[in-house]
N, C-alpha and C positions, 0 to 999 in steps of 0.2 A: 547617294544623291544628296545634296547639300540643300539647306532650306530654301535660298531663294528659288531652285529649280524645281522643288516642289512649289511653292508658291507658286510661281509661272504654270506650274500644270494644272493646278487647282483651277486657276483664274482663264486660264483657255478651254477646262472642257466646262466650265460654266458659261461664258460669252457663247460656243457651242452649243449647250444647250438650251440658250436662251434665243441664237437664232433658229435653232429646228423649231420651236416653241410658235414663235413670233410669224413663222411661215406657214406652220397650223392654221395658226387664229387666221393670217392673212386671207386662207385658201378657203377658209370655212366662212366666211362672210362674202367671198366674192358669192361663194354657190347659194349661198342664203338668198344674195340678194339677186342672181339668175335663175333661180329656179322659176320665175316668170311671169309673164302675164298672160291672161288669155283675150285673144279676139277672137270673137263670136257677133253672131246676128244671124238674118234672113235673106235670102232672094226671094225679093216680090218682085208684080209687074203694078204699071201706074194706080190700079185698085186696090192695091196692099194682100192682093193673092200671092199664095207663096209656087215657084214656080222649080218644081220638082227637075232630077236630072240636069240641073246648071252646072257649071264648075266654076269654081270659086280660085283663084289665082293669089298667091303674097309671095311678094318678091323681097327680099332682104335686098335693101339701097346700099347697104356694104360692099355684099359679096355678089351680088343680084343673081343668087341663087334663089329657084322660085319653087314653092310647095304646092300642092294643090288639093284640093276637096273635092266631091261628086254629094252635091245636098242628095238629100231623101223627098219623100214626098211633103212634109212639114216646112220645106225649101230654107233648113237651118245648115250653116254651117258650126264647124268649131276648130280652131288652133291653135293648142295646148303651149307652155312653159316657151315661150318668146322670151328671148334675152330682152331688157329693159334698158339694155346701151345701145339698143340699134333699130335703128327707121326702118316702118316700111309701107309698101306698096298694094293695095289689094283692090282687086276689082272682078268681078263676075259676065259671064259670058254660056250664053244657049241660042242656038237655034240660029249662027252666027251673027248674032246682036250681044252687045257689052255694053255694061253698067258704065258710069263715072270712075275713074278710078279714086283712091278713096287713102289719108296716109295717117300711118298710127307715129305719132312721133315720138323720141325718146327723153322728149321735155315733157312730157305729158304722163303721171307720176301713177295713174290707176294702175289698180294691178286684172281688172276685167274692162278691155273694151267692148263694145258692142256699137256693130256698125250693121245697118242694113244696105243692101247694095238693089238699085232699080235696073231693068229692065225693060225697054219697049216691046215687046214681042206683039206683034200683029198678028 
């Protein structure tokens, strides 16, 4: 093997290794910075009672794939590591009466929202 062709192989499995390198750090700062946000809050009614057995509705505005909750009797919900690049939708619903619905947007830089959602129940 004559020098230049070493040289050339030197110099490619470095560029190599500087892209596997470069794709780490890439992939390790995306998850850093999705590992999330959380929304959380309450289902009250107009008194600021919390109204146990609601279900809490978020729709991802992307994919408008939608998750759901079932509050407890404290009428909290919570939902955990939300991507930080993507809108969304949430609104609460019992005893066929729904809240406002209510949007976490992805300009909006917290990493905890907290949104209470109302209900009229009669």
């Amino acid at each position: 093997m004559n020098r230049k062709s070493r040289i050339f192989a030197a110099v490619s499995v470095l560029c190599l290794l500087c892209l596997i390198l470069a794709t780490f750090a890439h992939a390790a700062s995306d998850k850093n910075k999705n590992t999330g946000r959380l929304l959380f809050g309450k289902v009250l009614d107009p008194h600021d009672n919390p109204i146990p057995d609601a279900v809490v509705y978020l729709t991802n505005s992307r994919t408008r794939a939608v998750k759901t909750y079932i509050v407890g009797a404290d009428g909290t919900y919570r939902f955990p590591a939300l991507s930080s690049a993507i809108d969304y939708e949430v609104y609460a619903q019992c005893k066929g009466r729904k809240s406002d619905t209510k949007s976490v947007s992805q300009f909006d830089d917290r990493p905890q929202v907290y949104i209470d959602l109302r209900i009229d129940i009669r």
